[in-house]
N, C-alpha and C positions, 0 to 999 in steps of 0.2 A: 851602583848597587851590586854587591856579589852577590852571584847565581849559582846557590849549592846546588849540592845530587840531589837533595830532599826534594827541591824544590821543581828539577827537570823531569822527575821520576812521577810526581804529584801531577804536574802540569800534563804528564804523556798518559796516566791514568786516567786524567778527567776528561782530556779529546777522546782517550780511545770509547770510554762508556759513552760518552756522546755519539759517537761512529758507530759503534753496538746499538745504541738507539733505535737511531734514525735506521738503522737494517732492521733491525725487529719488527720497527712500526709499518714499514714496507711489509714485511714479510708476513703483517699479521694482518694488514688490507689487503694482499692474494690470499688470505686465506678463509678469511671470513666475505671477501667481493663487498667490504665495504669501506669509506674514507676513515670513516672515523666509528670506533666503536663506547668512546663516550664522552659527553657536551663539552669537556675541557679540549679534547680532541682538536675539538673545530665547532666552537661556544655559536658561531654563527650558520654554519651549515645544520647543528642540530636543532639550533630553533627553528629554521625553515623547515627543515623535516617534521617537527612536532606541528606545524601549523598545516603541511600539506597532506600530515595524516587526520589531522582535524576533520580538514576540507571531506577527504576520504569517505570517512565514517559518515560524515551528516548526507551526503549525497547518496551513499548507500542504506541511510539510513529511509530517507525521500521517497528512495525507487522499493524499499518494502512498502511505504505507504502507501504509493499509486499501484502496485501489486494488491495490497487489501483490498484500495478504495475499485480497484478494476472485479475484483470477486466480489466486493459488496454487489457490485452494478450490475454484474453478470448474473447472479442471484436473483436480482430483482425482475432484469428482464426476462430472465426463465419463468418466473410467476408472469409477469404480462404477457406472456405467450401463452398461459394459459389459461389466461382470464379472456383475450381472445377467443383462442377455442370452446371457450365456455360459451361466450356469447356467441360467436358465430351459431354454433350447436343451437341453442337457444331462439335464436333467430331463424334459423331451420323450422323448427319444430312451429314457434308461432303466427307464419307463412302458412304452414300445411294445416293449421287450426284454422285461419282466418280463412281459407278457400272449402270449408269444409268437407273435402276429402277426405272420409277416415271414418271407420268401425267405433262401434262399442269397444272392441277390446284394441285399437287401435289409440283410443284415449284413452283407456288406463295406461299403456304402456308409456303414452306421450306425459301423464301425469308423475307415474313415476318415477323419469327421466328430468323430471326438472325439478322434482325433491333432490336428487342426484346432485345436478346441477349447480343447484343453490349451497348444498351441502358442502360441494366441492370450493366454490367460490370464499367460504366461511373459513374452510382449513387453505386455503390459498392466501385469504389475509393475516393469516396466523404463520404465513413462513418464515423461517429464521436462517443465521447465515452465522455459523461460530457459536452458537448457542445463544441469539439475537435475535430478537423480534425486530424484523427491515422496517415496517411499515408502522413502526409507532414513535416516532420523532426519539426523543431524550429517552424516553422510556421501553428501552430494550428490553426491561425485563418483565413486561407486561403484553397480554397479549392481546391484540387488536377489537376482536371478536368475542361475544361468550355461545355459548352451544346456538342460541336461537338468531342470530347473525348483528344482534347489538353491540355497539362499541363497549367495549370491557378495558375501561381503564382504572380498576378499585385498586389499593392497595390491602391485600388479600390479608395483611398484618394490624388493621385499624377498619376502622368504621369511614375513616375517610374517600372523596375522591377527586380525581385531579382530570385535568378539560386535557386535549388534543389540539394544538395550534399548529397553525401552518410552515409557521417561523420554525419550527422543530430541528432545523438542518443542522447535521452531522457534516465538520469540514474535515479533511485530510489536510495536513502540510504537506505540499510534492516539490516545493524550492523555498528558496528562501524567502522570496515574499508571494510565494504564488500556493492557492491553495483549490479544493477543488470537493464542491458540495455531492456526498455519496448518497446520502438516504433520499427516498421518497417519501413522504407523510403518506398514510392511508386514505386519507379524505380525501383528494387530488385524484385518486381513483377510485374508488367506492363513490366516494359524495355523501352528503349529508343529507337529511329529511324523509319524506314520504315522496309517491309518486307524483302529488303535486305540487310539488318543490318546480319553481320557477328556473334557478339557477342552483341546479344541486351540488355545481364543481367549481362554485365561487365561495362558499362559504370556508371562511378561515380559521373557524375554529367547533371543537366539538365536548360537548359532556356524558360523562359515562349513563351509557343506555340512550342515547340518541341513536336515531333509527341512520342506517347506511340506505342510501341512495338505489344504490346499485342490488344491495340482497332486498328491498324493499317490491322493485321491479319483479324481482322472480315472485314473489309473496304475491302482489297481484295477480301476475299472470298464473300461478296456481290457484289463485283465488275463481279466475275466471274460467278456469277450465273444467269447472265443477259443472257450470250449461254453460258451453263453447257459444251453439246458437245465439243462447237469449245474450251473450258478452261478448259477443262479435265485436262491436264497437271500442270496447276494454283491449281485446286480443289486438285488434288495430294499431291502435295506443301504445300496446303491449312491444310493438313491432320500431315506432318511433323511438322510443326512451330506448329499446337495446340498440338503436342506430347512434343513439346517443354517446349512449354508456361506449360503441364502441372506436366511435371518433375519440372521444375522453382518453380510451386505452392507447389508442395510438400514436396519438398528440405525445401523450409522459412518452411512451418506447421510443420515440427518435430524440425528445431529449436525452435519455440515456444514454441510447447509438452515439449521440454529439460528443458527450462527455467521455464517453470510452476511446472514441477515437482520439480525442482531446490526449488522454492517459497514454494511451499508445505511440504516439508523439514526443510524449514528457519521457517515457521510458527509455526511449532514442536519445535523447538528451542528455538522461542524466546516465546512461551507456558508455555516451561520448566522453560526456565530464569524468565519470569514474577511471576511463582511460588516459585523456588527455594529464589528469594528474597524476596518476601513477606513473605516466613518462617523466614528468616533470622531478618526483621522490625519487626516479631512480636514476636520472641525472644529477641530483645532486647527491645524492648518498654512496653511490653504485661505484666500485672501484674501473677503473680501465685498465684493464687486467694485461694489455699491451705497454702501457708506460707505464706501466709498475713493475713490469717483469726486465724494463729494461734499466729503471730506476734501481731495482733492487739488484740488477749486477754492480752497475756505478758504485753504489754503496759499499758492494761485496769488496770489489774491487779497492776502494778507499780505506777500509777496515784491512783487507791485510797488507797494502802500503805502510798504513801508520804501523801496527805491527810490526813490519820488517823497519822502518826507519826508528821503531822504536828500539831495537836491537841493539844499533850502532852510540842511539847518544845516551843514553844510561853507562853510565862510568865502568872501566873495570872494578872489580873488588881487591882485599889484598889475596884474596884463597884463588881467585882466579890469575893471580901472580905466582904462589903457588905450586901451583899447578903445573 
């Protein structure tokens, strides 16, 4: 086969854009510190990259959620610390009744320290967390309690109304198969019935204007302080049910303590994983900017080789006869 100019000329053209290439594409991974800047690039290093950014997101996504579901919690225990001190308080005071220690004006103050009390207890079931009512299962946007310390779960839109169950639980997703229950039901600490409820923190479910357990207690013991004397034996009683009520409080708060600590654990984790894969993206994406810098001499190098040898075999012409 004869091998014209055309064709030496064509062939020295198409290595050199090839040799230009491959320098560019170097020069354009130092420049942006990455292998490749699109999926034809490198069809297999960019789908691992879309799948380790995947990864990325959903784990970041996890550690917001054990973040909320850690504030749901902490929310909550902040009210049980002060249902606590509510009872404690409360306990205090029907101690110093039951011993009868105490003036005329010494029970009205104790009197209206535990309208207080109870008061307090009513806007403590009613706390919210994000503009959320904690303590009402599914039904966040209702609120626990109405003024006189009844379950309030009407829908304020109908005539209708809808029960409180125990089942109520709010999960978080915090992995992928791992999730992690945030809310407390109200009943579980309040309790449900009158003061002679048997088992007031076993009942599992509740109907709007069923009496609360726990504000029921205070209602007595106001009740009883109207004659302390002649209800000494009530005030007694009075003294038991808040020892109750405040094992009941305690019991829930170290569940929670559990689950937090649980979270804070999980949060190390997905810390880890959020790291441990971002090493991974950027080993396979991430230029090495040391053998690229050395790669992209070689090329340099190669490109103006072909060049200069492209000088010599390109034909003379006749003007350069000429000449």
């Amino acid at each position: 086969m004869r091998v014209t100019n055309n064709m030496l000329v064509g062939n020295l053209l198409y290595n050199l854009n090839q040799n230009l290439g491959r320098l560019d594409k170097i020069n354009q991974q130092i420049s942006s510190k990455k292998k490749f800047s699109v999926p034809s690039d490198d069809p297999i290093g960019a789908s691992k990259s879309l799948k380790l950014r995947t990864d990325i997101s959903k784990i970041q996504q996890y550690k917001r959620n054990a973040e909320d579901a850690e504030s749901w919690m902490r929310e909550t225990e902040s009210a049980l610390i002060e249902i606590g001190s509510v009872l404690h308080r409360a306990n205090e005071l029907a101690v110093q009744m039951a011993n009868e220690t105490y003036s005329e004006e010494d029970l009205e103050k104790v009197k209206a320290e535990v309208e207080q009390l109870k008061k307090h207890l009513i806007e403590i079931g009613n706390t919210t967390y994000a503009g959320r009512y904690i303590f009402t299962g599914y039904k966040t946007d209702k609120k626990l309690f109405d003024e006189d310390g009844s379950y309030k779960l009407v829908d304020e839109n109908s005539n209708g109304t809808s029960k409180l169950t125990a089942d109520e639980i709010v999960e978080y997703n915090i992995g992928v198969s791992e999730t992690v229950k945030v809310n407390t039901v109200g009943i579980k600490i309040f309790g449900v019935g009158t003061v002679n409820e048997n088992n007031p923190f076993e009942k599992t479910e509740v109907d709007t204007n069923d009496s609360s357990y726990l504000i029921s207690v205070f209602e007595q013991f106001e009740a009883a302080l109207e004659d302390p004397k002649a209800n000494k034996g009530e005030i007694d009683k009075t003294i038991g049910r808040l020892q109750t009520c405040m094992d009941q409080a305690l019991s829930v708060r170290a569940e929670i303590g559990a689950k937090m600590r649980r979270l804070e654990l999980t949060k190390d984790k997905l810390d880890s994983q959020v790291l441990s894969t971002t090493e991974l993206l950027s080993k396979n994406e991430d230029t090495d900017l040391a053998k690229a810098s050395i790669d992209l001499k070689a090329e340099e190098n190669v490109y103006r080789a072909s060049l200069s040898v492209g000088m010599n075999i390109i034909q003379p012409s006749l003007v350069d006869f000429l000449r």
